[in-house]
C-alpha positions in Angstrom: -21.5 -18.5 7.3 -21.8 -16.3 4.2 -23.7 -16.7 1.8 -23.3 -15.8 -1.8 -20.3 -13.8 -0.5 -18.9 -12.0 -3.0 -16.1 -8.9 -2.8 -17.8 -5.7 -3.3 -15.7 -2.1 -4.0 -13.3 -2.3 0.1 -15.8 -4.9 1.6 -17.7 -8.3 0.9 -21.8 -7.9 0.4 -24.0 -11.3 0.1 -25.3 -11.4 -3.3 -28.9 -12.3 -1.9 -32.4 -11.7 -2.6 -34.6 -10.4 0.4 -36.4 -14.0 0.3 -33.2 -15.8 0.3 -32.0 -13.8 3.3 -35.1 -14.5 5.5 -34.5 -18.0 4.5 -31.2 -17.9 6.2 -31.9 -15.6 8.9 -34.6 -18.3 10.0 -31.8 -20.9 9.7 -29.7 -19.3 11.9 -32.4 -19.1 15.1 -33.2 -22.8 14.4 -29.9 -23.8 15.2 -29.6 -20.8 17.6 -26.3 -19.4 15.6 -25.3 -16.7 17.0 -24.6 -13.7 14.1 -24.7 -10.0 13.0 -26.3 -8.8 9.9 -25.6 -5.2 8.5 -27.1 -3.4 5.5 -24.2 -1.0 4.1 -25.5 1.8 2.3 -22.9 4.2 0.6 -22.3 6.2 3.8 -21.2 2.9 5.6 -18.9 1.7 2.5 -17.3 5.2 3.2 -16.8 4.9 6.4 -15.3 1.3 5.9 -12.6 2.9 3.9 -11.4 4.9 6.7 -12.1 2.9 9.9 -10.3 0.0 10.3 -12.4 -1.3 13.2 -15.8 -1.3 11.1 -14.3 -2.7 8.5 -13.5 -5.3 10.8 -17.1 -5.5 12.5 -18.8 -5.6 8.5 -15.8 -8.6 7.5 -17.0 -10.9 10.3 -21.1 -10.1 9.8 -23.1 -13.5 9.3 -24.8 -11.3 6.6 -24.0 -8.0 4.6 -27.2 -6.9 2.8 -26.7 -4.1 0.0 -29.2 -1.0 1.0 -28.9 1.7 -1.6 -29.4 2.2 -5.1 -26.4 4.0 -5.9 -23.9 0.7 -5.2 -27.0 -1.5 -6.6 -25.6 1.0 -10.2 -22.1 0.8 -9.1 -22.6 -3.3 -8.8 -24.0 -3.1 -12.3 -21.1 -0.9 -13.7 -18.6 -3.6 -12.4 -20.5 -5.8 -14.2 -21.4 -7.8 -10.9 -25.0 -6.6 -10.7 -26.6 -7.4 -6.8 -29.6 -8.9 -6.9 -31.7 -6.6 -4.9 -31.3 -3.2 -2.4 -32.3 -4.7 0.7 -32.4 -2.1 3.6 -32.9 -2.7 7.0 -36.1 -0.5 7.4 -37.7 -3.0 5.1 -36.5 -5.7 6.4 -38.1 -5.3 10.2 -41.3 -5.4 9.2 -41.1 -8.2 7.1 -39.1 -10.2 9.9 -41.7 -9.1 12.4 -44.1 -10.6 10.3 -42.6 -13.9 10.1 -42.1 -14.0 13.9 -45.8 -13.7 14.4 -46.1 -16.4 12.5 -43.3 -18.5 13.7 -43.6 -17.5 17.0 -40.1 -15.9 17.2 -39.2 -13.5 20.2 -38.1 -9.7 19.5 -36.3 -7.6 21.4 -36.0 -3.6 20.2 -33.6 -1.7 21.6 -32.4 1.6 20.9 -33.5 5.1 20.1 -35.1 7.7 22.8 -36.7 7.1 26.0 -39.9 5.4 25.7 -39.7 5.4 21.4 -38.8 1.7 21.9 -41.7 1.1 24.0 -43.8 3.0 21.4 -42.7 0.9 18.6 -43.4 -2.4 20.3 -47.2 -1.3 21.0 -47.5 -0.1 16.9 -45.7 -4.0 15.8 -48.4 -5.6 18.4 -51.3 -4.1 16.4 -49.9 -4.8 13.2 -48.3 -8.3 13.5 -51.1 -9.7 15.9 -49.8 -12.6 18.1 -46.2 -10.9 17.7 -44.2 -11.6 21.2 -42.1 -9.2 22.3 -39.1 -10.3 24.5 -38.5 -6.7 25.8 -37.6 -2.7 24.8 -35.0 -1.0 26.0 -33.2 2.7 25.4 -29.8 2.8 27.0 -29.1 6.0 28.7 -26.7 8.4 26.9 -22.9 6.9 27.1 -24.0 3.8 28.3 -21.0 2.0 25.8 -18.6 3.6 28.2 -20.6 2.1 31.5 -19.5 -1.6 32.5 -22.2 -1.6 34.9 -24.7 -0.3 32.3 -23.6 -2.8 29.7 -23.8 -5.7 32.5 -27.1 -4.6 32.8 -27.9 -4.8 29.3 -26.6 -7.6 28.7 -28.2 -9.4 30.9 -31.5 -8.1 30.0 -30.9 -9.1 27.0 -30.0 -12.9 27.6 -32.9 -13.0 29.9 -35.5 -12.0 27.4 -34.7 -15.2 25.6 -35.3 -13.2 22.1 -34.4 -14.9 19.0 -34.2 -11.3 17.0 -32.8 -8.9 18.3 -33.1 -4.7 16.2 -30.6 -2.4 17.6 -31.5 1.3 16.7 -28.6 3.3 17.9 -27.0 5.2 14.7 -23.5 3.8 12.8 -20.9 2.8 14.1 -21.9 2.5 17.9 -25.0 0.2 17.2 -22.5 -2.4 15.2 -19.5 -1.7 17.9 -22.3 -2.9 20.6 -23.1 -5.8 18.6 -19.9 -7.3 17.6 -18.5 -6.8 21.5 -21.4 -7.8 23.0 -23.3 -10.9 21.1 -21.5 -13.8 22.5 -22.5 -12.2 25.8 -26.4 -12.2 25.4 -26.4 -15.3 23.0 -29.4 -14.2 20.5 -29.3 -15.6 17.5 -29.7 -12.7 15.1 -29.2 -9.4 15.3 -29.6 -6.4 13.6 -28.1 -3.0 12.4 -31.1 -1.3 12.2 -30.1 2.9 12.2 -33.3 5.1 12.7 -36.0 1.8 12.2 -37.3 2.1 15.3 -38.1 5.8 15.1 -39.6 5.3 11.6 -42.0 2.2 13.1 -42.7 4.5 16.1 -43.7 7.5 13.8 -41.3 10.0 15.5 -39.4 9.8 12.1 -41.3 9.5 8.8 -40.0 7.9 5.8 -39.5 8.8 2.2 -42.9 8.2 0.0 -42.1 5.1 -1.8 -41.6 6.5 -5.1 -38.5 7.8 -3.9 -37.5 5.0 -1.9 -38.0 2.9 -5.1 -35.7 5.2 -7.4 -32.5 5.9 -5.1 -33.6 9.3 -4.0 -34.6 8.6 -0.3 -31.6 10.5 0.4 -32.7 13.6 -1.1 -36.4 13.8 1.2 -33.8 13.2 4.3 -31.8 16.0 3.2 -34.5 18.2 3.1 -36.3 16.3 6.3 -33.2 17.1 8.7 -31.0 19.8 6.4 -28.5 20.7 9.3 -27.8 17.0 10.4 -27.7 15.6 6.7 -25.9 18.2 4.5 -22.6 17.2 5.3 -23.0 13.9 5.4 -24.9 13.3 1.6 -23.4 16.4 0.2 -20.0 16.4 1.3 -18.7 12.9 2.9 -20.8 10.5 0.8 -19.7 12.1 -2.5 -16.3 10.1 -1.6 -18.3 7.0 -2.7 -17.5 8.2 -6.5 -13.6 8.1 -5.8 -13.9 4.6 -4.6 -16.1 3.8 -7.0 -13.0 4.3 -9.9 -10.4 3.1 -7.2 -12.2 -0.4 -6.9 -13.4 -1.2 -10.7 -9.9 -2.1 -11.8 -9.4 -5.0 -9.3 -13.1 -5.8 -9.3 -12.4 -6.5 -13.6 -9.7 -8.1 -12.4 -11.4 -11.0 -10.7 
């Protein structure tokens, strides 16, 4: 069910505030609705434009959280300001911390051998009394493996896990999601991207500051240069074409 769903630029986004979103999220495990929540960031809205599938996977999300400054302007310029960037690897933490609270089960699953596992030991310390249905890193190609998505899947309905983080990159952690989440039957799950390596330590994070003033990108640039450069300097600069393309019928409304 969306909520606060409004159209944003060639998607929809929910016009939330982080509070509001917990608030829902918790709704959803309490009557065990099953449902997908993504946080597009301006690399995702420009993929959306070109893949027809993803679009697809973000249009059927329970929720679509904004993550990224530069649409948080862009929503402002349309004069439809969002209430507030809400990216995934904020939202973890603060999840986990309600599940140790409300005794909620999480499942992390993604990233490199054994980072999983690391994460879950770093959450345990930090969110005392946290309970963690399971960890699991699928092997390499393991989308393309019936047996090995059987395996998952089961795993995963076992666990019994009300959250469920999936760290595997765009698009093949949504992909998994939306083919797979009637099949394991957790309530919520995630899009996460490289959360679980940032909990883990085996990625850092931008300082704050940054974070806090839309240039995160810029200390991943420099971070991972040969990974990032083409897609922040040369795909995502798409996102000011769409911009123009989208304000007319956004005015329109």
């Amino acid at each position: 069910m969306a909520l606060n769903r409004m159209r944003f630029m060639n998607t929809y986004v929910d016009n939330v505030t982080e509070k509001e979103a917990i608030a829902h999220i918790e709704k959803c495990i309490a009557t065990r609705k099953i449902g997908h929540v993504i946080t597009p960031n301006v690399d995702q809205i420009v993929r959306i434009e070109k893949d027809p599938y993803f679009k697809e996977i973000c249009d059927h999300a329970e929720l679509l959280l904004v993550d990224g400054h530069p649409l948080i302007w862009i929503s402002k310029w349309y004069g439809q300001p969002i209430k507030e960037k809400i990216c995934g690897s904020d939202l973890v933490p603060l999840l986990c911390k309600v599940a140790s609270k409300k005794g909620y089960r999480v499942f992390l699953l993604g990233a490199a051998e054994g980072v999983a596992a690391k994460a879950a030991g770093i959450l345990k310390k930090d969110y005392p009394g946290i309970q963690i249905a399971g960890t699991y890193s699928p092997p390499f190609g393991f989308e393309k493996d019936k047996e090995e998505l059987e395996k998952i899947n089961t795993m995963l309905l076992n666990s019994k896990a009300d959250l469920l983080f999936v760290g595997m990159g765009v698009p093949k952690q949504d992909r998994f999601i939306y083919e797979n989440m009637e099949k394991y039957r957790i309530p919520m799950s995630f899009s996460i991207g490289a959360t679980i390596d940032f909990i883990a330590g085996e990625q850092k994070r931008a300082p704050r500051w940054m974070t806090d003033h839309g240039i995160e990108w810029f200390y991943r640039l420099f971070s991972d240069p040969k990974r990032m450069f083409k897609r922040y300097i040369v795909d995502d600069m798409e996102i000011f074409r769409l911009a123009w393309k989208y304000r007319k019928s956004s005015h329109a409304k």
